[in-house]
Residue frames relative to the residue before (quaternion, step in Angstrom):
aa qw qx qy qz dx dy dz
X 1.0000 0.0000 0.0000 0.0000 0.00 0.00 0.00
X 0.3243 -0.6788 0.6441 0.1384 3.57 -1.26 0.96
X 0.1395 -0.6823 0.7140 0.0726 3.27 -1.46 1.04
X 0.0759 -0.7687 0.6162 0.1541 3.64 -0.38 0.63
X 0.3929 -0.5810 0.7021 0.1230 3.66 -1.93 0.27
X 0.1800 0.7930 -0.5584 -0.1641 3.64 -0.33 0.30
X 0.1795 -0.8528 0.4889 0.0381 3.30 -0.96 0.67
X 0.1594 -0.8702 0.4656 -0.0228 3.10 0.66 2.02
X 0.5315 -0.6094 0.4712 0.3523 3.29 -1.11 -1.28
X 0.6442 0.3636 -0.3028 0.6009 3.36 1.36 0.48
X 0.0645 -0.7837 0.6101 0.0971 4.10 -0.83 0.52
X 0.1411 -0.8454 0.5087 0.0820 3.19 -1.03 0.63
X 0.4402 -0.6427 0.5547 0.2924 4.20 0.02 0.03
X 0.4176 0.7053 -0.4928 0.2922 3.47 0.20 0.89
X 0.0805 -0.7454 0.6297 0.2036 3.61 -1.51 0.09
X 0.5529 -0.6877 0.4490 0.1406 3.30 -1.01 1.12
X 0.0603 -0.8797 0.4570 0.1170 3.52 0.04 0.67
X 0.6830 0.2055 -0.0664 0.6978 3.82 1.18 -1.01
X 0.2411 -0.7595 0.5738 0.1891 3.29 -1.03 1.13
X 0.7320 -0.3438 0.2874 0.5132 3.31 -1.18 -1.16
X 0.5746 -0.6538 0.4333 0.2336 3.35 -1.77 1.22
X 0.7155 0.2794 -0.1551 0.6212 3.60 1.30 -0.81
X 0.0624 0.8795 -0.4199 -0.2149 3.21 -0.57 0.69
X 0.5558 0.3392 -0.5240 0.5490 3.72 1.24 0.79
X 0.1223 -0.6975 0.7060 0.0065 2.59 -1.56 1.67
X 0.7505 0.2737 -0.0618 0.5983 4.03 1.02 -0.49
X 0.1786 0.6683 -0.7210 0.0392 3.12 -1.43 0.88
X 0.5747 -0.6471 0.4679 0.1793 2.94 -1.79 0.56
X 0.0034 0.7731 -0.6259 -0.1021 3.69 -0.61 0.72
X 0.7779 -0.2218 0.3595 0.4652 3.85 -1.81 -0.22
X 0.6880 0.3756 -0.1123 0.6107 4.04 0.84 -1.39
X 0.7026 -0.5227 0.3274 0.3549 4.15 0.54 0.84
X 0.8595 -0.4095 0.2163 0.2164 3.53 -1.02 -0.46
X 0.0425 -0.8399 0.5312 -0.1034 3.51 0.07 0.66
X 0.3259 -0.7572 0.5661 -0.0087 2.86 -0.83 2.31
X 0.2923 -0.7803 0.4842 0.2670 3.89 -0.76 0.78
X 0.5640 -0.4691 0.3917 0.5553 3.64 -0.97 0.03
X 0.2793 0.7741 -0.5672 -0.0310 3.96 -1.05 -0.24
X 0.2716 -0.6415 0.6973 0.1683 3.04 -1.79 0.17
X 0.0545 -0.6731 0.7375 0.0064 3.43 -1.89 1.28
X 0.0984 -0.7016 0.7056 -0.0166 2.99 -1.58 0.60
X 0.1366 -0.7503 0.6408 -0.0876 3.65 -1.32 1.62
X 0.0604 0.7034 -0.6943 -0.1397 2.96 -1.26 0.50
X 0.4726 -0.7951 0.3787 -0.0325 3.07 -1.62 0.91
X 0.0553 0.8167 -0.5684 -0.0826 3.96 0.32 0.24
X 0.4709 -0.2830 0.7254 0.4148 3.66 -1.32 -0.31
X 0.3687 -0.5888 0.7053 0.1413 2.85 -1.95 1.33
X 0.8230 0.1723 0.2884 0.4580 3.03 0.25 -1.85
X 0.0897 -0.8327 0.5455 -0.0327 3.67 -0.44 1.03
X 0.3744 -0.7652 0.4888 0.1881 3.73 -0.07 1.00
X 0.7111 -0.5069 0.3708 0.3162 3.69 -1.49 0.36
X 0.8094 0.3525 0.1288 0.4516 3.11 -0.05 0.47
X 0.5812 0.5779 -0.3351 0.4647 3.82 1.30 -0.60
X 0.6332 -0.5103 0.4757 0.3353 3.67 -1.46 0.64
X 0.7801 0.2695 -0.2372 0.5124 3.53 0.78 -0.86
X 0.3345 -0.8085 0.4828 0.0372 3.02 -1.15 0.63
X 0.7243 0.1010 0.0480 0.6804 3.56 2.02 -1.33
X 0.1250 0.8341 -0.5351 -0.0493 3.08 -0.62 0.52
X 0.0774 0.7463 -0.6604 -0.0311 4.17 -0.59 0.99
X 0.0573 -0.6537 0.7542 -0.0258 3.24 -1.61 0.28
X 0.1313 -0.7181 0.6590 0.1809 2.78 -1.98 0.06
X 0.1533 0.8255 -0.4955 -0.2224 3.84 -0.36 0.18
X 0.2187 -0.7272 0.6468 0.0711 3.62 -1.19 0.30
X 0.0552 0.6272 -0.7755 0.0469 3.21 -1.02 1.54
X 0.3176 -0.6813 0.6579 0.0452 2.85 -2.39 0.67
X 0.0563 0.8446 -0.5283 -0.0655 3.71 -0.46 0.20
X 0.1393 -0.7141 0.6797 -0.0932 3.92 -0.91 1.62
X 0.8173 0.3640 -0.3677 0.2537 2.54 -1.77 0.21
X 0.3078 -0.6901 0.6448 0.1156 3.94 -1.66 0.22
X 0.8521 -0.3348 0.1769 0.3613 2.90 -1.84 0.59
X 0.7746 0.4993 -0.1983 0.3337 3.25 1.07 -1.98
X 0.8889 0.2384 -0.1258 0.3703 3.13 1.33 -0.58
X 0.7470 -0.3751 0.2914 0.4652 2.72 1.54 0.84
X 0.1886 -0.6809 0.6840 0.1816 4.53 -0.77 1.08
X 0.1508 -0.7004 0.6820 0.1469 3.33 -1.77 0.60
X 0.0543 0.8523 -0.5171 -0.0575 3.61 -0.09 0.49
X 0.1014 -0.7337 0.6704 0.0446 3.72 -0.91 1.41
X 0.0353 -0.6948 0.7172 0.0417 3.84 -1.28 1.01
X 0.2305 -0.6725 0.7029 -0.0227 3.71 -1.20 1.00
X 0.2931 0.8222 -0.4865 -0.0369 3.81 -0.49 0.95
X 0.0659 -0.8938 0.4400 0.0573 3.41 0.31 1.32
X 0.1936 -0.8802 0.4237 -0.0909 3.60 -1.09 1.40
X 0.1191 -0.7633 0.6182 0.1450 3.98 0.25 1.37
X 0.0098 0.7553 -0.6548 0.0246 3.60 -1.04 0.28
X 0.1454 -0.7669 0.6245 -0.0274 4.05 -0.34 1.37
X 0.4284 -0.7766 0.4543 0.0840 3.17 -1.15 1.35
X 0.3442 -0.5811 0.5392 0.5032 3.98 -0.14 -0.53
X 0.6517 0.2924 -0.5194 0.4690 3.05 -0.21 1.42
X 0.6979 -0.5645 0.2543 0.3600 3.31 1.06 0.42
X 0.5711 0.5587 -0.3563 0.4845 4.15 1.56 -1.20
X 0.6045 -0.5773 0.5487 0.0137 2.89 -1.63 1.45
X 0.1193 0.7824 -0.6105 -0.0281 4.02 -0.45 0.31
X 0.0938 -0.8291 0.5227 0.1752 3.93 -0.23 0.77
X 0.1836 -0.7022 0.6846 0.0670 4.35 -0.36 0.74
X 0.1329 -0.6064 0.7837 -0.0210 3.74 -0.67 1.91
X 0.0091 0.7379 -0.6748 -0.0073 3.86 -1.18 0.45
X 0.1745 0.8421 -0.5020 0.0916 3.67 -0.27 0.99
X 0.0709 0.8235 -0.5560 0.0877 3.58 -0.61 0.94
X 0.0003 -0.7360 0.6728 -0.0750 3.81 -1.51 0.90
X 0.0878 -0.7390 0.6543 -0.1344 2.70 -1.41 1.73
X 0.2453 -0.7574 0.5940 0.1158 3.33 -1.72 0.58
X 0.2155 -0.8526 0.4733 -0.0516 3.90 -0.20 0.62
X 0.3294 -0.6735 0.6277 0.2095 3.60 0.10 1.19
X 0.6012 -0.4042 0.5869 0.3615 3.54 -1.90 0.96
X 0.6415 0.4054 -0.3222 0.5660 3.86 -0.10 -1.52
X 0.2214 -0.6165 0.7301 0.1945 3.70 -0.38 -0.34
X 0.2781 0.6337 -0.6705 0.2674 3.56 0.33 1.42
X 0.9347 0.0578 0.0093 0.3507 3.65 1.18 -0.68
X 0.2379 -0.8093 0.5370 -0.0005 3.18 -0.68 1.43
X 0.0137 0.6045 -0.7937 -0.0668 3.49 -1.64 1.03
X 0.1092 0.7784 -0.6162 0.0494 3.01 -1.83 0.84
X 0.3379 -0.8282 0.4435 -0.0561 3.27 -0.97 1.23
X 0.2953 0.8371 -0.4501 0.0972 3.92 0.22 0.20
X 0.1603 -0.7234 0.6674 0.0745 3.94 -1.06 0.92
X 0.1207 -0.6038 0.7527 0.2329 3.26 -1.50 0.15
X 0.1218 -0.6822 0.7100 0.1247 3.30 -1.78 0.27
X 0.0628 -0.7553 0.6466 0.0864 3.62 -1.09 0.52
X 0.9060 -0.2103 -0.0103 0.3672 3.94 -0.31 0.91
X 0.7533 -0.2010 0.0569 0.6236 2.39 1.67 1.75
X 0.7230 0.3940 -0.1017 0.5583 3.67 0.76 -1.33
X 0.5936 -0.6086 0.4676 0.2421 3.09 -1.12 1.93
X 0.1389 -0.8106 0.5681 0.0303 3.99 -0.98 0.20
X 0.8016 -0.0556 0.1669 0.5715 3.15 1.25 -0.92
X 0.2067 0.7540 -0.6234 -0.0079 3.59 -0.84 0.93
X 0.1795 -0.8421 0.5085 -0.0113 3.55 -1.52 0.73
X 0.0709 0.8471 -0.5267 0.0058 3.29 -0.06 0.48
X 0.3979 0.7923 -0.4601 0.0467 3.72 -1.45 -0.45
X 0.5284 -0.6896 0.4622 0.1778 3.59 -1.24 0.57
X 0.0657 -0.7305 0.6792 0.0268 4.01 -0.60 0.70
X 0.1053 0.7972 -0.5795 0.1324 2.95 -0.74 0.77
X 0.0528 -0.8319 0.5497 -0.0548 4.01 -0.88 1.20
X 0.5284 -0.4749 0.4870 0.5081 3.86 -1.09 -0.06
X 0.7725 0.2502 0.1212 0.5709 3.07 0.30 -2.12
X 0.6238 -0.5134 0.5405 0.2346 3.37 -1.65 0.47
X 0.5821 0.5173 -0.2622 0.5699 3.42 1.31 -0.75
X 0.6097 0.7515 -0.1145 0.2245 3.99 0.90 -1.14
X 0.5850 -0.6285 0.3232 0.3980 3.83 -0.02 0.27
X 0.1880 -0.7218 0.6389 0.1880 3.86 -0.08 0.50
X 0.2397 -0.6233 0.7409 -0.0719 2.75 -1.80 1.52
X 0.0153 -0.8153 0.5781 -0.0297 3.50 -0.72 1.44
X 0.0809 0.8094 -0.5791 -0.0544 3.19 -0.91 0.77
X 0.3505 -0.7010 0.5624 0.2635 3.30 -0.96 1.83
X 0.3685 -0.5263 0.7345 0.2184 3.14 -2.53 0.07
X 0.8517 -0.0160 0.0996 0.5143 3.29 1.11 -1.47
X 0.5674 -0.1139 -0.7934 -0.1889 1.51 -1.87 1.14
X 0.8188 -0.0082 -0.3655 0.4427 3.48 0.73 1.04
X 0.6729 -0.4010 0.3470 0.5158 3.88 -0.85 0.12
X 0.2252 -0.7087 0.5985 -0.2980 3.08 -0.59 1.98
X 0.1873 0.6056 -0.7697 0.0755 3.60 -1.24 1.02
X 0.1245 0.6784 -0.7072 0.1558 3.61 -1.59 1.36
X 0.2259 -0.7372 0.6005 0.2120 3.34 -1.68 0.85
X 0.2440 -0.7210 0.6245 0.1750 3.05 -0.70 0.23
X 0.4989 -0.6571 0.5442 0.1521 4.02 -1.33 0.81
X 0.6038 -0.6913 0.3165 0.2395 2.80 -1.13 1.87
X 0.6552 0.3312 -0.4045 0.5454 3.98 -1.29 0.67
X 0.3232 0.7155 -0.4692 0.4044 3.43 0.20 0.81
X 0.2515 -0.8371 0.4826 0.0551 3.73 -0.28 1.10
X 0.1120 -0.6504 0.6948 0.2860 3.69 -0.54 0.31
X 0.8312 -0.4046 0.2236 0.3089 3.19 -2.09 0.32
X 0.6597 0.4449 -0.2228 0.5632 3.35 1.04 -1.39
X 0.7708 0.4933 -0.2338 0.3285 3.84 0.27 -0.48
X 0.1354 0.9366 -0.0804 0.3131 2.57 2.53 0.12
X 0.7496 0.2703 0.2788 0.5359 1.75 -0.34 -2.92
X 0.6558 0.4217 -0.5264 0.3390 3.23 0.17 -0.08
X 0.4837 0.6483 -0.3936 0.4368 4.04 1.34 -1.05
X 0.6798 0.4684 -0.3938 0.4042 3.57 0.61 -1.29
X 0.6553 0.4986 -0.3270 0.4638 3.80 0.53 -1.40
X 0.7561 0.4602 -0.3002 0.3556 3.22 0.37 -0.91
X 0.4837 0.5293 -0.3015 0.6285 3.75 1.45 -0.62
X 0.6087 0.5401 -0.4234 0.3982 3.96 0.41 -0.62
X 0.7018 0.6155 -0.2439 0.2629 2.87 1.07 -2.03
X 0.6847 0.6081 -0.0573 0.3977 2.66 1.39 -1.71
X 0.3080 -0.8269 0.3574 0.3060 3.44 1.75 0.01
X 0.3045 0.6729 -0.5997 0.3081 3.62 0.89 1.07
X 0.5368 -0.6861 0.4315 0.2343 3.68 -1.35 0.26
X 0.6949 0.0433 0.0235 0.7174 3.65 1.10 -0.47
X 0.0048 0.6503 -0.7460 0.1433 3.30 -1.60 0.59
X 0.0260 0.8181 -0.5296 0.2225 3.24 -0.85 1.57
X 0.2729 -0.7926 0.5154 -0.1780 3.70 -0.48 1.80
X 0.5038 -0.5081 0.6974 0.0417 2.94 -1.68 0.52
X 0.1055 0.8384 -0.5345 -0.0153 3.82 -0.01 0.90
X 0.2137 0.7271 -0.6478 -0.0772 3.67 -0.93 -0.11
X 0.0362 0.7823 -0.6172 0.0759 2.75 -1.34 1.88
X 0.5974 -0.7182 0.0623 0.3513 3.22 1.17 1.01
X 0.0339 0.9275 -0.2885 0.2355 3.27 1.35 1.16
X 0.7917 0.2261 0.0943 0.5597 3.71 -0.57 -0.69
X 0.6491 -0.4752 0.2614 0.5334 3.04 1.22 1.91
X 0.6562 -0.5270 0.3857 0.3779 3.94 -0.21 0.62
X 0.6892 0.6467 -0.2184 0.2432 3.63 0.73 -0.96
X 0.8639 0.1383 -0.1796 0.4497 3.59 1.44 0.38
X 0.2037 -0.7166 0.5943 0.3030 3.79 -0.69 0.45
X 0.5327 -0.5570 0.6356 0.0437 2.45 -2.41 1.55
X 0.3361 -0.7508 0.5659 0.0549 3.66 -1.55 0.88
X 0.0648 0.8283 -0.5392 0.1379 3.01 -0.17 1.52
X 0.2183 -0.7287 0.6427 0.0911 3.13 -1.90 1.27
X 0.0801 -0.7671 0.6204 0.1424 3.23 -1.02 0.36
X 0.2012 -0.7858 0.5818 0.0599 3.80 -1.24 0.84
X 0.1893 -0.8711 0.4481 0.0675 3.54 -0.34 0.80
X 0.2396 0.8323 -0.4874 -0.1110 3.72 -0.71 -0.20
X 0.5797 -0.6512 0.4313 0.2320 3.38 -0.78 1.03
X 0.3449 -0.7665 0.5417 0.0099 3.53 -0.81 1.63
X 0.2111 -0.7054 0.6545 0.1716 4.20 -0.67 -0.07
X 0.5953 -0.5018 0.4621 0.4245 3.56 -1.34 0.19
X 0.8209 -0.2042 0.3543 0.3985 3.32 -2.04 0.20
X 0.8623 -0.0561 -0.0811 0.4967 4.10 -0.08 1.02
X 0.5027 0.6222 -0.3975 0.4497 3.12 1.01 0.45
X 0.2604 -0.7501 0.5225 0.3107 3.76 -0.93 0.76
X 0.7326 -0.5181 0.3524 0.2658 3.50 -1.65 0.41
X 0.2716 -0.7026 0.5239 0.3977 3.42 -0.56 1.06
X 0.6844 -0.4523 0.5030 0.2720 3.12 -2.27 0.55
């Protein structure tokens, strides 16, 4: 069994209460990795609320889904909805909703994402990546929120081509593995640097391999 660490760029003080409904999503075959369709679902609470902070509660819930295959291409929809209560008592709900599509070759990425904050739009993004090769420069052109041309430097990872590098780096029994990501975030206009650290778990009384 793999335990993974992910080391994004955003943290958050939360406890997971409901994990995931499917829980093989990836197996290995002779021809590398293969991501299954699934669905997860989380709910969220504030752990821990410091002296003094603005927030006081925080629940949520988020739900991602993942479809599709190599031949035709992963679609991946993530819904993350957030009540947060101030120390004064006022309610603030955060609706976060985004859908992508990911060529098998990971030559091409479309992606779309809105925020809403009590109801009222806040944020909308869209846009098209597009390379020759997987190895190649990524051409992005935004729709939203306005008409947007950007390149972006070869070795870049879309999302789904990602996750598969990590698994495959697991497979491969390496210890960390660290990428260039662009999944069309922070208003379409920048990739995010992610590391990931792994260590290898043993059954119920058993010690970790080295």
């Amino acid at each position: 069994m793999l335990s993974w660490l992910l080391c994004g760029t955003r943290a958050v003080a939360i406890t997971v209460l409901v994990g995931v409904w499917s829980i093989t999503c990836a197996w290995a075959t002779d021809g590398g990795i293969v991501l299954a369709p699934h669905r997860a679902v989380y709910d969220m609470t504030l752990a821990k609320a410091r002296g003094g902070a603005s927030i006081v509660a925080v629940v949520g819930r988020m739900v991602y889904e993942l479809t599709g295959s190599v031949c035709e291409g992963y679609t991946e929809n993530m819904r993350f909805v957030t009540q947060m209560t101030s120390q004064s008592g006022d309610d603030m709900v955060a609706d976060q909703r985004a859908s992508t599509w990911e060529d098998g070759d990971a030559k091409r990425f479309r992606f779309s994402s809105s925020e809403f904050r009590d109801g009222k739009s806040t944020e909308d993004t869209a846009g098209d990546a597009a390379r020759l090769n997987a190895s190649d420069q990524v051409k992005v052109e935004l729709s939203k929120p306005g008409t947007k041309n950007l390149s972006l430097s070869a070795g870049i990872y879309f999302p789904t081509q990602h996750t598969i590098a990590i698994l495959t780096a697991a497979k491969e029994g390496k210890k960390s593995f660290h990428a260039d990501v662009y999944d069309g975030s922070e208003k379409g206009e920048k990739d995010l640097q992610h590391g990931v650290h792994h260590r290898r778990t043993g059954a119920a009384g058993c010690k970790p391999e080295n």
